[in-house]
C-alpha positions in Angstrom: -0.9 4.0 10.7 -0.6 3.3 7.1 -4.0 3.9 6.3 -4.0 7.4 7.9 -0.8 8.8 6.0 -2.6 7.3 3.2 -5.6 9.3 3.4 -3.4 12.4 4.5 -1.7 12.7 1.2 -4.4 12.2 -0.7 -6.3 14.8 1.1 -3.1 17.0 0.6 -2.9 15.8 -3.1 -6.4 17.0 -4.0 -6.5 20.1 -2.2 -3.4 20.8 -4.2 -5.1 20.0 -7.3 -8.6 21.0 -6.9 -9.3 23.6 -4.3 -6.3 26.1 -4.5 -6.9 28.2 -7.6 -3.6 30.7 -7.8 -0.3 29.9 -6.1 2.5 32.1 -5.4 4.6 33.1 -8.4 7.9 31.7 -5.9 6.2 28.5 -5.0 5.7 28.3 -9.3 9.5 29.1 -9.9 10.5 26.1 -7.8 7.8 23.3 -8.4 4.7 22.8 -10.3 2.4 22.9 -7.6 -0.3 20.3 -9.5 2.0 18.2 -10.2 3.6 17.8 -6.7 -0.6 17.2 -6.3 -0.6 14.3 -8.7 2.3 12.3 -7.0 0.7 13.1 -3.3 -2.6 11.7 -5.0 -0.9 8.6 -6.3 1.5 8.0 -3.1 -1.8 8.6 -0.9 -3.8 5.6 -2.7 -0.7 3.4 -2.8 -0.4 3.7 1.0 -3.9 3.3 1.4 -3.6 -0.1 -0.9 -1.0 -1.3 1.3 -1.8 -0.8 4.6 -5.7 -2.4 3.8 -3.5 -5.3 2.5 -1.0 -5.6 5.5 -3.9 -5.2 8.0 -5.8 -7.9 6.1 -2.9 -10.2 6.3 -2.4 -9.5 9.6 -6.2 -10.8 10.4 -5.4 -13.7 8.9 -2.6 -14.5 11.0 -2.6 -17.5 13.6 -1.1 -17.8 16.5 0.3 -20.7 18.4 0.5 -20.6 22.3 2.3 -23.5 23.9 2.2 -24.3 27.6 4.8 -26.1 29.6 4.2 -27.6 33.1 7.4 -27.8 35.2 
């Protein structure tokens, strides 16, 4: 799951950036529109950093079955 919000936002963060040329002048007013691109960027490689490093830990993980006979 991690991995896919990851690429999400930084799909979302460089279409932000990159492919949408003129925004609305009451988008503008509120928020800077490249720079809400920049921390989707950013928070779209960290998520992709971490899930990669929880699913690698995860592979690494042994497990331990014990058996009883009554």
């Amino acid at each position: 799951m991690g991995i896919g919000i990851g690429i999400l936002l930084l799909v979302i963060g460089l279409v932000l950036l990159f492919a949408i040329k003129e925004f609305p002048d009451s988008l503008q007013e509120v928020v800077e529109p490249t720079t809400v691109g920049w921390i989707l960027v950013i928070a779209g490689v960290l998520a992709l950093v971490l899930g990669l490093v929880m699913n690698n830990q995860r592979s690494k993980t042994t497990h331990v079955e014990e058996r009883r006979d009554v």
